[in-house]
Each structure stands twice: as structure tokens, then as C-alpha cells.
C-alpha positions as CSV (number, residue, x, y, z in Angstrom):
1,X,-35.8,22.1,-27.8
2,X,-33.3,19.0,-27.9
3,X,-29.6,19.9,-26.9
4,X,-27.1,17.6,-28.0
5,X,-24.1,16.6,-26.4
6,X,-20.8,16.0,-27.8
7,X,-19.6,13.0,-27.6
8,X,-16.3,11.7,-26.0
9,X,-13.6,11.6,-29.1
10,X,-10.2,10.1,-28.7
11,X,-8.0,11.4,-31.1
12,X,-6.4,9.4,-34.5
13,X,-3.3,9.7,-35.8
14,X,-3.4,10.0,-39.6
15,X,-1.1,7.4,-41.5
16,X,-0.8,10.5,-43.6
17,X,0.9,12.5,-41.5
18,X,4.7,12.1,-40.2
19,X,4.9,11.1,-36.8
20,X,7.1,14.4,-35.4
21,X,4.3,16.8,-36.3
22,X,1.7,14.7,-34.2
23,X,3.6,16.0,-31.0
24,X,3.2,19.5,-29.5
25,X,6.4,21.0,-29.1
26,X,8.3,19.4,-31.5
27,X,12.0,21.3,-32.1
28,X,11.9,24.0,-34.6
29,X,8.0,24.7,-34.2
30,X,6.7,27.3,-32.0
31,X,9.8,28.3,-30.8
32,X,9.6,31.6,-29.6
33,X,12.0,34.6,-31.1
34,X,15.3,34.4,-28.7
35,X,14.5,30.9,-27.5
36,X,16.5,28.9,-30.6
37,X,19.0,27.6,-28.0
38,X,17.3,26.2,-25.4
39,X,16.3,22.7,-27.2
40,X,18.8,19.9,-27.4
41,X,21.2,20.3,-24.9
42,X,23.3,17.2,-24.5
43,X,22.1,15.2,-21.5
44,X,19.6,18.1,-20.2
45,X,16.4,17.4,-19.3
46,X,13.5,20.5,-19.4
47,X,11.6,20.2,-15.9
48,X,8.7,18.7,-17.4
49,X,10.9,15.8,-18.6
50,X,9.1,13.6,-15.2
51,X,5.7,14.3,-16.5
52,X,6.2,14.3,-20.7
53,X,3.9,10.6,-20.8
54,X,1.5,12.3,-18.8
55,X,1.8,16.1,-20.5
56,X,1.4,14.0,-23.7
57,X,-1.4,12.2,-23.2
58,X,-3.3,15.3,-21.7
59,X,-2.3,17.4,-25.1
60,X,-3.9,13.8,-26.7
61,X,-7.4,14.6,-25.3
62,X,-7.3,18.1,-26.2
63,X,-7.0,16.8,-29.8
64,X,-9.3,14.7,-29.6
65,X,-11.6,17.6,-28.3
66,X,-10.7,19.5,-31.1
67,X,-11.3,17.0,-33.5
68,X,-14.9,16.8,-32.2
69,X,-15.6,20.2,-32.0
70,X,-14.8,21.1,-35.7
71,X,-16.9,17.4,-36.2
72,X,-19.8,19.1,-34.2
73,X,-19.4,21.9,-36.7
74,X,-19.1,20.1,-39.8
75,X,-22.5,18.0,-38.7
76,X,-24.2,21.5,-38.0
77,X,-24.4,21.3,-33.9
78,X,-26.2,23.8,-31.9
79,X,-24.2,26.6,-31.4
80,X,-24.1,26.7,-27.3
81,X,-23.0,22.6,-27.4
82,X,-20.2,23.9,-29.5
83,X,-19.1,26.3,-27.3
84,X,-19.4,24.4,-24.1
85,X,-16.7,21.9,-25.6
86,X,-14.6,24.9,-26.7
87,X,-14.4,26.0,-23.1
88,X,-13.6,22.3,-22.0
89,X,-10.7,22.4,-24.7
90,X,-9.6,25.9,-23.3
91,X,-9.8,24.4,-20.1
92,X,-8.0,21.6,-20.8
93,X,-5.3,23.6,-22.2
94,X,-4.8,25.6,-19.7
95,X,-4.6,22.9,-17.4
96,X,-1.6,21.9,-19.5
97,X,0.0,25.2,-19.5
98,X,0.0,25.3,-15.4
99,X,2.0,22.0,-15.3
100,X,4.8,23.4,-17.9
101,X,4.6,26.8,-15.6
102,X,4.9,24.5,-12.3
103,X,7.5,22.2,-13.8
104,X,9.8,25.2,-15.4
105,X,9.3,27.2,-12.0
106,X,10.3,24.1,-10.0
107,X,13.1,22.7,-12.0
108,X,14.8,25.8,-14.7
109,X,14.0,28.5,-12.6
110,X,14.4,27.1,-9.1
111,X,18.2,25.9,-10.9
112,X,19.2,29.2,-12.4
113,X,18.3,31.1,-9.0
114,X,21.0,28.8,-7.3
115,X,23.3,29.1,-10.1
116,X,23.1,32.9,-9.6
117,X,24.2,35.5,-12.4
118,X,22.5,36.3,-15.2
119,X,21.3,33.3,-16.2
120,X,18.7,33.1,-13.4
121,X,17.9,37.0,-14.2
122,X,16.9,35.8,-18.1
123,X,15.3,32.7,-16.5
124,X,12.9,35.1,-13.5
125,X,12.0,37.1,-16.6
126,X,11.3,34.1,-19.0
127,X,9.1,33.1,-16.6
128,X,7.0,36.7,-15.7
129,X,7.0,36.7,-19.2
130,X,5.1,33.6,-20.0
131,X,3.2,34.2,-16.6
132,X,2.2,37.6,-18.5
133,X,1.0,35.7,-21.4
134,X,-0.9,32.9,-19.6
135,X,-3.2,35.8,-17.9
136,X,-3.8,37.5,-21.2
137,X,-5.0,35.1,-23.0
């Protein structure tokens, strides 16, 4: 039997589509119910603001991944190739999650805590919250 790797694909941006829906994260997508106010504060910077080239360019890959998985299905790939390069995606993605945990735990958290009140209350369980959801999934 011949296994058949996937190979390496960087990802293409499609003339076709508008530039702002290219980017994860984007304002007014995925915004969780509650969350409406936390984009586009005037001169604040979310704590992964240091790493958003490098956040970007990992979240790049991962579409690229993508892209090549649903090519390895479209060309009729054997089934286990396909699902090792869905668990390098996940991977991937998760990878990507940590960092936006680290950096929000570091920076919003780490802020609100010192600020006191109920503002670091709402931020502590924002954050078990997502912690929650990052071990589910």
C-alpha cells in the first residue's frame, strides 16, 4: 500500500474576496453574546496587540492547512493522510488559542486584577470561561 503525504500549502488570498474577511477576528464576527463592547476602544491595545504579525501569520498556515486538506479530499486522499493533517490543523489551532489565553491572562486580566472591582471579577470569569471552553473542545 502507497500512503501519500500532503503536501506543504501556503495559503492564497482570493482577489474575490474583500480583504477584512481574510483576517480572523475581524470586528463584528465571532463576537461572543455580551462581548459587543470590548472592540475599538480608543487608544487600547488587546494583550496580544505585541504578537498580532506573528498570531496572524500562524492563523495564515492554518489556512493554508485547511486549504489542503479539503484539496486532499477533493483529489480523493486516503482517509488516514487526511486525518493526520486534520490533527496538525487542530494542533495548530490550538497552539493559537494558548497565545491569546497567555497574552489576555498576562495583559487584561493581570490589569483588571490591579484595577480591582468588578471589572477584574467579569475579567477572572471571562477568562475560566474561555479556559472552560479550550478543555472541551
Amino acid at each position: 500500500m502507497t500512503v501519500e503525504t500532503a503536501p506543504h500549502v501556503e495559503p492564497e488570498h482570493d482577489p474575490g474576496t474583500p480583504e477584512h474577511e481574510t483576517h480572523a477576528g475581524h470586528e463584528g464576527h465571532g463576537t461572543p453574546e455580551g462581548h459587543e463592547g470590548h472592540e475599538g476602544h480608543e487608544g487600547h491595545h488587546h494583550g496580544y496587540h505585541a504578537d498580532k504579525a506573528a498570531l496572524l501569520a500562524r492563523l495564515r498556515r492554518v489556512e493554508g492547512q485547511v486549504r489542503g486538506i479539503a484539496r486532499m479530499v477533493d483529489e480523493d486522499t486516503y482517509c488516514i493522510d487526511v486525518l493526520t493533517q486534520v490533527s496538525a490543523a487542530t494542533r495548530a489551532l490550538e497552539n493559537v488559542a494558548l497565545l491569546l489565553l497567555e497574552d489576555h491572562l498576562a495583559h487584561c486580566v493581570r490589569d483588571a486584577a490591579v484595577a480591582g472591582g468588578p471589572e477584574a471579577d467579569e475579567k477572572l470569569a471571562e477568562a475560566s470561561a474561555a479556559i472552560a471552553r479550550l478543555v472541551r473542545s
